[in-house]
N, C-alpha and C positions, 0 to 999 in steps of 0.2 A: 504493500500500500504506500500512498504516495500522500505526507500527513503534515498536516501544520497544525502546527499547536499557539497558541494566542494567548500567552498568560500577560496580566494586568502589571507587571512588573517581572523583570527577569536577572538573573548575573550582571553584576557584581554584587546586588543587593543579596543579602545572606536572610533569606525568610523565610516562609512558608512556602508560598506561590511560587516563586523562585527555584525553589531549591526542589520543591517536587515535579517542578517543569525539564526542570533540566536530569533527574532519576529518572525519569519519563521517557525522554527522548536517548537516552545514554542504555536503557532498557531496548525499545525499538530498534534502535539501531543495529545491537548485536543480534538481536530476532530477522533480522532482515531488511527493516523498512527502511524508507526514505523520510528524512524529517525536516524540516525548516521550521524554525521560530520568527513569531514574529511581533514585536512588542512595545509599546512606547515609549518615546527616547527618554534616555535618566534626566539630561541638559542638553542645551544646545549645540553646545560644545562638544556631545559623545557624537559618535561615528554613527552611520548610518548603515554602517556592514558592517560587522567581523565574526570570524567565527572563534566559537569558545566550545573546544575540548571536539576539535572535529567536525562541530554541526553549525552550520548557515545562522545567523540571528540579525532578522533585518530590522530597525528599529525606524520608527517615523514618528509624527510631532506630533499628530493627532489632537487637535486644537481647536474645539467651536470657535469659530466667528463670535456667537452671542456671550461665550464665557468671557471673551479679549473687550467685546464690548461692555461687559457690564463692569470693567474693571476702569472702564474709560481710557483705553490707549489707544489711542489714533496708531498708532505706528504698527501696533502689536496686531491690530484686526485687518491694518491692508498684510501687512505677513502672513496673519493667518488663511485670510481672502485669499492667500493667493498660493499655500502652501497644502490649503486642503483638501483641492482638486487634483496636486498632486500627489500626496499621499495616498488618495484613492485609486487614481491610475494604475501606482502602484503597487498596491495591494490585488488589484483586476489581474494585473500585466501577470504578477510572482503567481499568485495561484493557476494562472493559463501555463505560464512557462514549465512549471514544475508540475503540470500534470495531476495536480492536487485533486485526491476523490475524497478525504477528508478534515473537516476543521475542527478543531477541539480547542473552543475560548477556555479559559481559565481564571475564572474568576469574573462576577459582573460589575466591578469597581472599578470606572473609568471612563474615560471616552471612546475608547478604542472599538465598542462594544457597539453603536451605535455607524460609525464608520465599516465596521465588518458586515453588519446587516445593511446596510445601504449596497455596498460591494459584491452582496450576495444577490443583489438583483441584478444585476450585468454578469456574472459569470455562477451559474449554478453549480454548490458544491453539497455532499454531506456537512449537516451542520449539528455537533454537540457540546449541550453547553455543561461544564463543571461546577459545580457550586461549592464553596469552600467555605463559607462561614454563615450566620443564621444573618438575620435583622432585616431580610429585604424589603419586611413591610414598611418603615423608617423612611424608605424615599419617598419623594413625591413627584407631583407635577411630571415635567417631561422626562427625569430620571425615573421616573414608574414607568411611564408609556414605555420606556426603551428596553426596561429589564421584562415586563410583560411580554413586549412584540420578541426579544431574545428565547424566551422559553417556550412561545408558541412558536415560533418558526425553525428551532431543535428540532430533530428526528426521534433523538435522547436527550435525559437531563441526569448526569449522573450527581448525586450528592454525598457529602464523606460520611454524614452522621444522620442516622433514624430523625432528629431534632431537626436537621437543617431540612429531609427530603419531606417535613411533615409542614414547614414554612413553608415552601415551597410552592407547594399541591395546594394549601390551604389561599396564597398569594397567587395563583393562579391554574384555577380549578380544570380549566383544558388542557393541562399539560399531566396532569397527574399518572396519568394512567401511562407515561413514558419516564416516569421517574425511577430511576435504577441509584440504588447505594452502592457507591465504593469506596472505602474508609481511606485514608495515606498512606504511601507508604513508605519505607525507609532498608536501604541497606543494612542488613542485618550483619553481614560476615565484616563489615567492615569498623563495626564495634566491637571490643572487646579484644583483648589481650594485646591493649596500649601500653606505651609506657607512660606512668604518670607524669603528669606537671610538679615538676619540684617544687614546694610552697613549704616555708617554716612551720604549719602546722595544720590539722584537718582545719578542711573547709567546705562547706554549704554551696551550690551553684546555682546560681540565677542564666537563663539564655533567654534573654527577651529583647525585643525592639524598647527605647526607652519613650512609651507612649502611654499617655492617661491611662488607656485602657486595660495597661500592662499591670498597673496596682504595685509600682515600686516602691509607691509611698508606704501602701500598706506593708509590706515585703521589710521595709526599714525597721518600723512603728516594728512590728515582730522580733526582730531581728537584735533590738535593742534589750527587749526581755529574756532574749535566749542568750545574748551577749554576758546578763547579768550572773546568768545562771552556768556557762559554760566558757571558763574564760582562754580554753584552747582552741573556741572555734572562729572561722574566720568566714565571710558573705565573700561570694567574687562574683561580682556582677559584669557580664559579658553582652552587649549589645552597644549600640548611639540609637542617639533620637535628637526630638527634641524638648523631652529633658533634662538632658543632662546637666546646664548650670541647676535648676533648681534642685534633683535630684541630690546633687555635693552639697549644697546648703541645707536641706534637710540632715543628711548624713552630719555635718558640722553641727547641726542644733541639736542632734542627740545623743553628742557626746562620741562617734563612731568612727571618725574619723582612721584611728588607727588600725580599724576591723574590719573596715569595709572597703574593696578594691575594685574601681571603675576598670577593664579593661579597654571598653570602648568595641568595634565591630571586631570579630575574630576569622579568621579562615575556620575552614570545614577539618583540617587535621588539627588546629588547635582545638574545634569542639571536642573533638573525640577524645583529645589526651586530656583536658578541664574535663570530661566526661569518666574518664576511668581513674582518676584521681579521686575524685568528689564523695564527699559522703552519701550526700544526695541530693536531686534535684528541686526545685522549688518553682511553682509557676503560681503569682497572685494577681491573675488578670481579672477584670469586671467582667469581660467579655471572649471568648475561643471559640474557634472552628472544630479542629482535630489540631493542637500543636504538635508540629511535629520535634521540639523539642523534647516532650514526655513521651515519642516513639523512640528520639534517640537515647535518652536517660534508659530505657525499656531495654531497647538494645544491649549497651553498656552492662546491664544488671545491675542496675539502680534504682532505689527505691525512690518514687514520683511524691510529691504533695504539692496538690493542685488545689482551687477551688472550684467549687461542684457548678462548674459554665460549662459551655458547649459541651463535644461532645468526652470529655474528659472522663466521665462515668464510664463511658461506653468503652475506654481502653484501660482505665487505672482500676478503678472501681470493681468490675465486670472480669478483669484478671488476677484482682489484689495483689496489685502491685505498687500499690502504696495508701495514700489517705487523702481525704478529699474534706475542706471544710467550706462553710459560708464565704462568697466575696465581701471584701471591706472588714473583717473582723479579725484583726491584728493579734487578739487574744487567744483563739482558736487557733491560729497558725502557730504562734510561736507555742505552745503548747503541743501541738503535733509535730513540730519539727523536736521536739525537747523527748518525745515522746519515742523516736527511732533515734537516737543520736543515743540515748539511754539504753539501750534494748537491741547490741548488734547483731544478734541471732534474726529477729523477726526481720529487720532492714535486708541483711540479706537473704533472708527467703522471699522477702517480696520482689530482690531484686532478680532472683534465681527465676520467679515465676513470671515474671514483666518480660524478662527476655526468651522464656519457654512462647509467650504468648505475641508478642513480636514478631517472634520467627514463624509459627505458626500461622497467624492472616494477616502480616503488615507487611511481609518480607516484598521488597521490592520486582519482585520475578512475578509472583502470584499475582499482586496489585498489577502490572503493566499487559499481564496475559486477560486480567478483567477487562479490560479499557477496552484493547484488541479485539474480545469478543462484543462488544458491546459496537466497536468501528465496523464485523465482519457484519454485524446482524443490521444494521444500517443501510451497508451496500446490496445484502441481499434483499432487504424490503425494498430499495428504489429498481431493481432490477424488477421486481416482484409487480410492484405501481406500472414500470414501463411495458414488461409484458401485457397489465391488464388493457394500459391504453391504447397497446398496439390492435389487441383483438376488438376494441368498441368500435375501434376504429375500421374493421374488417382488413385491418395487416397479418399477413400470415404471421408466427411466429417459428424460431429457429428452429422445432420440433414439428411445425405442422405445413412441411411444402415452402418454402418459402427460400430461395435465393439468400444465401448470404455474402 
C-alpha cells in the first residue's frame, strides 16, 4: 500500500502524536509499504522537505486566511492569501504523485484537517481518521463543522480509548457504526535492560510536555510532602513548554529547589535510560489521551501513578500496574507515591506486570498490523462500492464477461 499518514505535529517535537507517527511508519515500512508524512510546519524557518530516519516528511504552512485576519496582519493574510492555494496544490500534486490509496490524519487539532478534506475533493483517496484524545465536544462554531465533516467523510475512525470512541459516536452519531479502537502503541524490546542515568540518589520521573494540563503544579505541591518524608528522593522533571519560568518559581516557593531537576526536552534514548533508572513514573495531568509515557514506564517495568483521566484506567488500572488517584489533589499523590517508594516488592510486581501487559496488546508490531487491517478492509469496501456501481450501471464486471 501506498500510505500517508497526516499527524497534527511530527519530529522533532518528542510527544505523543509525534512519536506514534513516526512507530507507525518505521513499522510499515519494514512490512512492506510505502509511506510519506505529511504535517505542519514547526516555523517558518523549518524546511519544507526532509526526510527523518528514511521516510519523506513534507511539511506546509497550513494557515487560514480568516485566522491571519483576525489577528489583524495585513502582511501575514496577503502571505497567507497566497501560500494556501499553494499548499493545497501541493498536497493534490504529493498524493497523485505517490500513488496514495491511503490517508491516515492523526489527530483532529489543527488546521491541517480542514485543508486535507478540501484536497480530498480534487483527488479521491481512502480516508481514516485517528483520534487520540477525548474533549471534541469543546469546539465550536466552524472548528465543529470541520471535525464533524472529518468523521463523516472517514471510511474508518479509529480511537485509542473505549472513552474517547464513546465521545466520538456520541459527537457524531453517523459515524458511529465505523468507529474501530486501537489503543498506542510502543516499542517494547527497546525498553528494558538500559543502563541507568547516573544520579546521586533515587529518583521519581516526570515525562510531560510542560503545559497547564500536564498538573506540574500539582506534581510539585506532592512532591514537597514526599520531599519531607523521604529525604533521598529526588523529582526529575523531563519535558519544555510553556511553563517553565513559572514552573522554577513554584519549585523556588516551596522550598525545592535542591530536589527538583528541570531537564528540559530529552531525546528518545535519554527516555529510556531516565526510564530504567527511575523508581517510578508519575503523570499529574487534568486531562490524557493514552500517554504514551505510562506505555513507556510499562515497558521499562515500572510502576505508573497517574490520575484516573483519559484512558489511563484502561492500561494502568486494568493491568495493575500501578495506582491511579483524583486530578488536582496533591494529597493523594504524594501519599501514593510515598506508598510504593515504601513497599519495593509491590513497585516491582507492578512493574513486572505493566510490562507482561505492554508486550502483550501495546507492543508496536501488533498495534501497526491493526491499523493495516483496518487500511486493507477500506480498500476492499471501495473496491466492493465500485463493483456495485459498475453493475447499476449495466458494466460488466471483471468476473462476468467483460474486457479488461
Amino acid at each position: 500500500m501506498n500510505i500517508i499518514l497526516f499527524p497534527s505535529l511530527y519530529l522533532p517535537k518528542q510527544s505523543g502524536v509525534p512519536l506514534l507517527t513516526q512507530g507507525l511508519a518505521n513499522a510499515y515500512v519494514a512490512k512492506g509499504h510505502r509511506v510519506v508524512i505529511v504535517t505542519p510546519k514547526l516555523d517558518r524557518a523549518h524546511p519544507s522537505f526532509e526526510i527523518i530516519n528514511g521516510i519523506q516528511v513534507h511539511r506546509m504552512s497550513f494557515v487560514h486566511p480568516w485566522h491571519i485576519l483576525r489577528r489583524g496582519s495585513r502582511e501575514g493574510l496577503l502571505r497567507s492569501c497566497v501560500q494556501s492555494p499553494i499548499d493545497l496544490l501541493r498536497l493534490v500534486r504529493l498524493m497523485d504523485q505517490r500513488e496514495v490509496t491511503v490517508v491516515n490524519i492523526h489527530s483532529l487539532a489543527g488546521p491541517h484537517v480542514s485543508f486535507l478534506l478540501f484536497a480530498l475533493l480534487f483527488t479521491h483517496r481512502h480516508l481514516v481518521v485517528s483520534l487520540h484524545a477525548d474533549k471534541l465536544l469543546v469546539s465550536g462554531g466552524l472548528r465543529r463543522f470541520v471535525l464533524r465533516s472529518a468523521l463523516r467523510r472517514a471510511e474508518r475512525v479509529t480511537a485509542i480509548s473505549t472513552r474517547v470512541a464513546a465521545e466520538a459516536a456520541q459527537f457524531c452519531p453517523e459515524a458511529s457504526h465505523k468507529i474501530i479502537k486501537i489503543p498506542n502503541g510502543v516499542p517494547v524490546d527497546e525498553f528494558g535492560g538500559r543502563a541507568c542515568v547516573a544520579f546521586p540518589s533515587r529518583y521519581i520521573l516526570s515525562l510531560a510536555r510542560l503545559h497547564p494540563l500536564k498538573g506540574h503544579d500539582v506534581l510539585l505541591a506532592a512532591f514537597q510532602k514526599v520531599a519531607e518524608r523521604e529525604k533521598d528522593v529526588h523529582l526529575i522533571i523531563a519535558g519544555d513548554g510553556s511553563q517553565r519560568a513559572r514552573l522554577r518559581a513554584v519549585t523556588l516557593a516551596l522550598n525545592l529547589t535542591g530536589r527538583v531537576t528541570f531537564l528540559g526536552e530529552v531525546g528518545r534514548e535519554k527516555v529510556k535510560d531516565l526510564l530504567a533508572g527511575c523508581e517510578l513514573l508519575v503523570l499529574s495531568s487534568w486531562a490524557e489521551g493514552m500517554p504514551l509515557a505510562a506505555l513507556e514506564a510499562m515497558a521499562s517495568g515500572k510502576a505508573v501513578i497517574g490520575t484516573d483521566v483519559g484512558a489511563l484506567s484502561e492500561i494502568v488500572s486494568d493491568s495493575e500496574a500501578g495506582l491511579l488517584v483524583p486530578p488536582g489533589d496533591p494529597h493523594s499523590l504524594a501519599d501514593a507515591i510515598l506508598s510504593l517508594l515504601w513497599n519495593s516488592d509491590r513497585r516491582k510486581a507492578m512493574g513486572g506486570k505493566g510490562r507482561d501487559f505492554a508486550k502483550a496488546r501495546h507492543d508496536f508490531s501488533e498495534i501497526a498490523d491493526r491499523y493495516l487491517d483496518v487500511y486493507q478492509k477500506v480498500l476492499q469496501d471501495g473496491m466492493r462500492r465500485s463493483r456495485n456501481a459498475s453493475r447499476a450501471k449495466g458494466w460488466p464486471g471483471k468476473h462476468e464477461g467483460g474486457s479488461q
